[in-house]
C-alpha positions in Angstrom: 29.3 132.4 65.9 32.7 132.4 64.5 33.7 129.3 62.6 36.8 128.7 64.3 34.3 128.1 67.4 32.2 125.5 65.4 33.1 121.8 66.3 35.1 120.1 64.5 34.0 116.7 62.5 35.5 114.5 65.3 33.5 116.5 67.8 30.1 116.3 66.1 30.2 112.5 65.4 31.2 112.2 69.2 28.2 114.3 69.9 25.6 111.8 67.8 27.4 108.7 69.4 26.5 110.6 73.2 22.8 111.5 71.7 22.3 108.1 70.6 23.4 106.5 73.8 21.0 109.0 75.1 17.8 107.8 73.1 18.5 104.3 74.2 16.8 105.2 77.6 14.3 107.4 76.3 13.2 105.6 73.1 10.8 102.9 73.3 12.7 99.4 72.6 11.1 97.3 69.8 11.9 95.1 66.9 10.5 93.8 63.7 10.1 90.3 62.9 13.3 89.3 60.2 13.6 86.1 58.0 16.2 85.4 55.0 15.2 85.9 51.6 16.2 83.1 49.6 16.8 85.2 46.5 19.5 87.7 47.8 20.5 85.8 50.8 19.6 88.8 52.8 17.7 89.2 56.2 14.4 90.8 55.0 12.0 92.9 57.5 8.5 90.9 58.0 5.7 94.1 57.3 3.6 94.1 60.4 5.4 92.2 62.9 6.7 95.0 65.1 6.4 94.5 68.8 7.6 95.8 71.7 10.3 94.2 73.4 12.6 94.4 76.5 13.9 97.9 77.0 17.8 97.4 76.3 19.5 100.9 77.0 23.5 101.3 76.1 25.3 102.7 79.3 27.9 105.3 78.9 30.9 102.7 78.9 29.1 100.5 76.2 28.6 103.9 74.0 32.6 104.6 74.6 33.0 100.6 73.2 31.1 101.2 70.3 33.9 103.6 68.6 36.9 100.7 68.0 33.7 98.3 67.2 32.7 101.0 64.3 36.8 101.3 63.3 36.8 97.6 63.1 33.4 97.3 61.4 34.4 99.4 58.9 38.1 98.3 58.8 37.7 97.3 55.0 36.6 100.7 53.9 39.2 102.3 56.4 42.1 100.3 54.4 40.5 101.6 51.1 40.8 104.8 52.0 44.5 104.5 53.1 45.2 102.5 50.1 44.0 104.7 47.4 45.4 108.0 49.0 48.9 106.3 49.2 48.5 105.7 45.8 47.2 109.3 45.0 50.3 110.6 46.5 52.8 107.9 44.8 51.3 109.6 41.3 51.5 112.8 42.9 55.3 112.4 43.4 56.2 111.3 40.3 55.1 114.9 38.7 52.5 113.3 36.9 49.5 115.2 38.6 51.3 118.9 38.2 52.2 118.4 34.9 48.4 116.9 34.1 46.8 119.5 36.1 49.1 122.2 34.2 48.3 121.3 30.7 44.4 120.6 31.9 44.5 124.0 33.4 46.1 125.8 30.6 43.6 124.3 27.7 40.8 125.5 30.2 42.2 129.5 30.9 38.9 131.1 29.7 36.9 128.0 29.5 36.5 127.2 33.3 32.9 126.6 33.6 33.7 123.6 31.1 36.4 122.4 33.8 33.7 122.2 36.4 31.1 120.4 33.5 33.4 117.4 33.2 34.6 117.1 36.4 30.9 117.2 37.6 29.7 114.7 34.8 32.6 112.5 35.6 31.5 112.3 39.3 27.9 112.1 38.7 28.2 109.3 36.8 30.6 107.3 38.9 27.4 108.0 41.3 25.0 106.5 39.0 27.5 103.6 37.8 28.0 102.5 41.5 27.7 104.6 44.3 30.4 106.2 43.9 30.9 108.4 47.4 33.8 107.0 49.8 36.2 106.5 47.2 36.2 110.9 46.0 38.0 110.9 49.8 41.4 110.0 48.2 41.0 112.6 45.4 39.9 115.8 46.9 43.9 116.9 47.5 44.3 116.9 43.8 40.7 118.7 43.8 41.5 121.1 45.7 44.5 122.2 43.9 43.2 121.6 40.4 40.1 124.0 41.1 42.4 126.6 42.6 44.1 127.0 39.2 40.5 127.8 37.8 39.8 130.3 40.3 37.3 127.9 42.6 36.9 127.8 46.4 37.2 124.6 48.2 33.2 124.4 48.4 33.2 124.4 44.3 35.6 121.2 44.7 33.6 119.4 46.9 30.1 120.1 45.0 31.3 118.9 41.7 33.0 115.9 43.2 30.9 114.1 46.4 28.2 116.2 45.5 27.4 115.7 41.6 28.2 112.1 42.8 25.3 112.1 45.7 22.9 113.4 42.9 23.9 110.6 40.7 24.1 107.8 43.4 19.9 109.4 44.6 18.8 109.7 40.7 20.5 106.7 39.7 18.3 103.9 37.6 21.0 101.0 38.1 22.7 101.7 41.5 23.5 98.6 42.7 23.6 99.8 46.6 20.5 101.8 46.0 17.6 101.5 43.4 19.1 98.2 42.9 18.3 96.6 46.4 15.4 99.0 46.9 13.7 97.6 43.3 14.9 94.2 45.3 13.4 94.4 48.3 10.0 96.1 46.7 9.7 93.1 44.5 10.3 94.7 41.6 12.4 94.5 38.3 15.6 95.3 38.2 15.7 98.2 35.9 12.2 98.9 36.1 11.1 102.0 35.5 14.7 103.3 34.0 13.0 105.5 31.5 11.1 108.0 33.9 14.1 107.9 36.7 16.6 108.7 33.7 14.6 111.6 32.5 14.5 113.0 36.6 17.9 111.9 36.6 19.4 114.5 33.5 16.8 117.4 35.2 18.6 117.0 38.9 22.4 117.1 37.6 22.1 119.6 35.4 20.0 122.1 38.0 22.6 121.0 40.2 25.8 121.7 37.8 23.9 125.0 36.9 23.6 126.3 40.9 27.5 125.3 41.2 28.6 127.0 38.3 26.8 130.0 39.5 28.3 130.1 42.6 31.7 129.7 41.9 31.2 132.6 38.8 30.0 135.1 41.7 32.2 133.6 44.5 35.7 133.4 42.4 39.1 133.6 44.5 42.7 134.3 42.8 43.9 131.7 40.6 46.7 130.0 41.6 49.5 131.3 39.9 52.7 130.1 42.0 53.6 127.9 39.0 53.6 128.9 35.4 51.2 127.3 33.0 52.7 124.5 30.8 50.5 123.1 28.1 53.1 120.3 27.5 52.8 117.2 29.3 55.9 114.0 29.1 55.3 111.1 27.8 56.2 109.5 31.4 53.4 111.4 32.8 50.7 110.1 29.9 51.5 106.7 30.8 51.2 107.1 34.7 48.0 109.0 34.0 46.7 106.3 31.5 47.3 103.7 34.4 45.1 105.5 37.0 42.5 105.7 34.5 42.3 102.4 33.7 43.0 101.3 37.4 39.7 103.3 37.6 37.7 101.9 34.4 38.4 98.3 36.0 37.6 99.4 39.1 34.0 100.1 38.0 34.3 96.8 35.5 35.1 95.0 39.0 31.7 96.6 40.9 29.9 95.9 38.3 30.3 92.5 36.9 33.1 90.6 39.4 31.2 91.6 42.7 34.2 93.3 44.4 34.3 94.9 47.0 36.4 97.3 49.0 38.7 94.7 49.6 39.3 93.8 45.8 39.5 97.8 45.5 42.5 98.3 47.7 44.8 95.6 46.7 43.9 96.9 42.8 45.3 100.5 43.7 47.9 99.4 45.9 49.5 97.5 43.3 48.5 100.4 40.4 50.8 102.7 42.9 53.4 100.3 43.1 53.5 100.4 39.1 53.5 103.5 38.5 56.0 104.7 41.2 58.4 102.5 39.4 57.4 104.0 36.1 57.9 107.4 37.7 61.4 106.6 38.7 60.8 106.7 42.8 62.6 103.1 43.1 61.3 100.9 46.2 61.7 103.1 48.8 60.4 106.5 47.3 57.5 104.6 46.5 56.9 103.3 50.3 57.8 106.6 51.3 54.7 107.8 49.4 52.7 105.7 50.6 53.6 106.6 54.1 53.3 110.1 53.3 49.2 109.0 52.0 48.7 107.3 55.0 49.5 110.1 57.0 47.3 112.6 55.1 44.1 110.3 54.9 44.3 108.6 58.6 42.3 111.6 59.9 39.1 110.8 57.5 39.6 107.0 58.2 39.0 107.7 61.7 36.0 109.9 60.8 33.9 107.0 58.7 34.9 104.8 61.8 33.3 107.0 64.4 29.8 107.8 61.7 30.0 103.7 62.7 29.5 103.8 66.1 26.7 105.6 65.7 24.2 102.7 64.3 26.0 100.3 66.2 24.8 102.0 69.3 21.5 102.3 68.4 21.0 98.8 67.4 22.0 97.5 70.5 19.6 99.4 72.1 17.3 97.5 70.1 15.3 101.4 69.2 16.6 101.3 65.5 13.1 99.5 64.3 10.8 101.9 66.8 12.2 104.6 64.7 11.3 103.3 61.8 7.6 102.1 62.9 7.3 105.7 64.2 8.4 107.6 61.4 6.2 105.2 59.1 3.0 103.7 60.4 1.1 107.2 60.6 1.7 107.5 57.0 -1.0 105.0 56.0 -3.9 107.5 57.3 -2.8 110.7 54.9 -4.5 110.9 51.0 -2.2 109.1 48.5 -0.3 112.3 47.8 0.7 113.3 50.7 1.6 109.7 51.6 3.9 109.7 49.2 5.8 112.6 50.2 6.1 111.8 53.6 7.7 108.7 52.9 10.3 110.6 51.0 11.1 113.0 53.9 10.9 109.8 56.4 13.3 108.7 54.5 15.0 111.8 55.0 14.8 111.8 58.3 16.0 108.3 59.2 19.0 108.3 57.3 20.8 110.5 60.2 20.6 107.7 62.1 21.0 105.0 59.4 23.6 106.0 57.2 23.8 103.4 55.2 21.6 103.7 52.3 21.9 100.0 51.4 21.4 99.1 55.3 17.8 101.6 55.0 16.7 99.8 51.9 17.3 96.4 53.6 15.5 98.0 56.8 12.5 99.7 55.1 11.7 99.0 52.0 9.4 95.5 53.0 7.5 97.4 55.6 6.9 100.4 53.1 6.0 98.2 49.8 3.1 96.7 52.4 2.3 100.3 53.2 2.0 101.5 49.7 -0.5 98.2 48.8 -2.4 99.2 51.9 -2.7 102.8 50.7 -3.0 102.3 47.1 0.3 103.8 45.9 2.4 102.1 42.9 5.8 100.5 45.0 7.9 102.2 41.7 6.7 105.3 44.0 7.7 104.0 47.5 11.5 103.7 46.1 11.4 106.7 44.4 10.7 108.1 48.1 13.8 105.8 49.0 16.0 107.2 46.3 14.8 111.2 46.7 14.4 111.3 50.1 17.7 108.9 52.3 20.3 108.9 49.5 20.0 112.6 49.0 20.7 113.3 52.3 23.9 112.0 52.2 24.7 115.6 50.9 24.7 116.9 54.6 24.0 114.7 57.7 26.7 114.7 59.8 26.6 111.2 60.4 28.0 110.3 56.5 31.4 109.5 57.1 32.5 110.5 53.7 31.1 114.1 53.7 32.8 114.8 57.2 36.1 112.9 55.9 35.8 115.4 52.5 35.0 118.9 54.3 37.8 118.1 57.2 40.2 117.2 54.1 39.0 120.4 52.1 39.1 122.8 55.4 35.7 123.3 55.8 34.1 123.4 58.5 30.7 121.8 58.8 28.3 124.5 59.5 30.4 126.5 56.6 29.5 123.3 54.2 26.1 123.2 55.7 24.9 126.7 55.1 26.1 126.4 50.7 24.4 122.9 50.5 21.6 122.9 52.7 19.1 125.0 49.9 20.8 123.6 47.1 19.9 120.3 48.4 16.1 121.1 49.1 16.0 122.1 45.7 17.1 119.1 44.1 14.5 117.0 46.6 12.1 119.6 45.5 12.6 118.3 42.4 12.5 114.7 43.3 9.4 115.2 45.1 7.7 116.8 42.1 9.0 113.9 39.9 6.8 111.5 42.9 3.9 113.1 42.3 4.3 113.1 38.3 5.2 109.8 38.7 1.4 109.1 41.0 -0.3 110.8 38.0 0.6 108.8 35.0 0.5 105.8 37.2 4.4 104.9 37.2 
């Protein structure tokens, strides 16, 4: 098949929304008991009270409904996104970004497997820090054309960026929309077992940086050389730099220890691009004008996380969200300890196409599994290690992640093309993970 031929993003999320509709008829209707947890204030799943309820299948005009529901459920994320690419290109007008990706470029001539190091570490830990996925949307234009002055294909751009950040956000000991709620739900400390998921954590991004680097050393493309090389860099374009990276370090302060959300996120970088179009000398209106021009560029990948939206919307209502999740689970309890554990990992897998929030599937799962693993005998550090390895990893290729298809339709790539370089690279990181489960079973984690 020729990749022109392959569907676009827009056509394959359309094509999970149809398919859900679809198993709304065909999927048994059911639903777990839910009650509010006192602690987080969240709606936790009661273990053991599925039950089959009234079948509720979506028709064809309520799937159709469900796509301005996902753009408005997603509306605050949506605005991020606009936000922060506006501000990208405000920065990229001023100059600052050529003349920072210039004089990055030219200490790097000879050195650019370090280039894709810190770029990878820098991404990886914004992964670990907080989750870091939606937001590398906004950044892969300046990606893109910082790689191709070290002689890196678009795939190379996105693996260091949304990619080092997936393995950071899955191996993470203190994400708070992963391990964090999953350690939650489970009952757990937060912060327990840090030691051993730190240790898994180094092994995954370095085997990861290691297979990137590799790739883009046998798969190199001209370096773009339109522009010549200048290792200077203005004092204007220090400053405007030195803003964005503090607009980012209080970004990750705000996550962290203020409780913001993408809300608090937006308004920070709108106002950082106002700033620094001023301090770049674009006056009022060549500031809006960016801003405009970001709009236009990222309105495409808003649309995208809004239609990955619909697709748990429509399954919800068709009330055959928990089925899948008894189904996938409940046969697990009658395999040896091992194998149990493994399963749940690739469960997890499995049922973040359809649930692809990872927060959402912690929420959703992790109750039912901690009352699995006591019935089984396994440690519940291992049943959210199967969380972790198994659904937040996958957020590498399913096509129903709204930031991976925003990133690859940004990048010009299509998704069978993206699908093909990550798909074994992935299994061999949850290789990995699923070793580190079964270390993890033997010292008794």
């Amino acid at each position: 098949m020729k990749i022109k031929s392959f569907p676009n993003a827009l056509v394959i999320l359309m094509a999970f929304i149809l398919f859900a509709g679809f198993l709304t008829w065909v999927i048994p209707a059911g639903q777990y008991t839910r009650e509010l947890d006192p602690i987080t204030g969240q709606n936790i799943v009661v273990p053991k009270s599925y039950q089959k309820t009234t079948p509720a299948p979506v028709s064809i005009l309520r799937v159709f409904l469900s796509i301005p529901e996902g753009l408005i459920q997603r509306s605050d994320l949506i605005v991020l996104i606009l936000l922060i690419g506006g501000c990208f290109v405000v920065v990229e007008k001023t100059g600052a970004f050529k003349e920072g990706i210039n004089y990055a470029s030219s200490k790097l001539q000879g050195k650019e497997e370090l280039g894709l190091i810190i770029v990878g570490l820098l991404f990886a830990a914004g992964g670990v820090l907080y989750g870091l996925q939606e937001e590398v949307i906004a950044m892969i234009p300046i990606l893109l054309i910082f790689s191709k002055r070290l002689g890196y294909n678009p795939l190379v751009t996105i693996s260091v960026s949304h990619g080092a950040a997936v393995i950071g956000s899955a191996f993470s000991p203190m994400n708070p929309f992963g391990v964090s709620i999953a350690l939650s739900a489970a009952e757990l400390p937060l912060l327990s077992g840090s030691l051993f998921r730190i240790v898994v954590m180094i092994i995954a991004i370095c085997a990861w940086l290691a297979m990137i680097i590799s790739y883009g050393n046998k798969n190199k493309i001209e370096k773009d050389t339109s522009q010549d090389f200048d290792a200077t860099i203005s004092g204007r374009s220090i400053i405007i730099l030195g803003i964005l990276g503090v607009t980012f370090a209080l970004m990750i302060y705000g996550l962290l220890a203020l409780d913001w959300g993408f809300n608090e996120m937006a308004a920070e970088f709108f106002i950082a691009g106002l700033v620094m179009g001023l301090i770049g000398k674009l006056g009022v209106n060549g500031t809006s004008e960016a801003y405009i021009e970001g709009f236009k560029e990222m309105i495409f990948a808003s649309v995208i996380v809004g239609f990955a939206q619909s697709i748990s919307i429509v399954l919800k209502e068709g009330m055959i969200m928990d089925s899948i999740v008894y189904g996938l689970f409940t046969p697990l309890q009658y395999l040896p300890k091992t194998v149990s554990a493994i399963g749940m990992m690739l469960s997890q897998a499995v049922l973040h196409i359809p649930i692809p929030s990872y927060s959402g599937q912690a929420i959703l799962t992790m109750p039912i599994l901690s009352s699995l693993s006591d019935l089984i005998g396994l440690s519940r550090q291992v049943c959210v290690l199967a969380y972790q390895y198994g659904a937040i990893l996958m957020d590498m290729i399913i096509p129903t992640n709204g930031a991976i298809m925003a990133i690859i339709a940004l990048a010009g790539v299509s998704y069978d093309q993206w699908f093909r370089f990550a798909f074994i690279r992935t299994m061999v990181i949850m290789g990995i993970g699923g070793a580190a489960i079964i270390i993890a079973i033997i010292i008794g984690l």
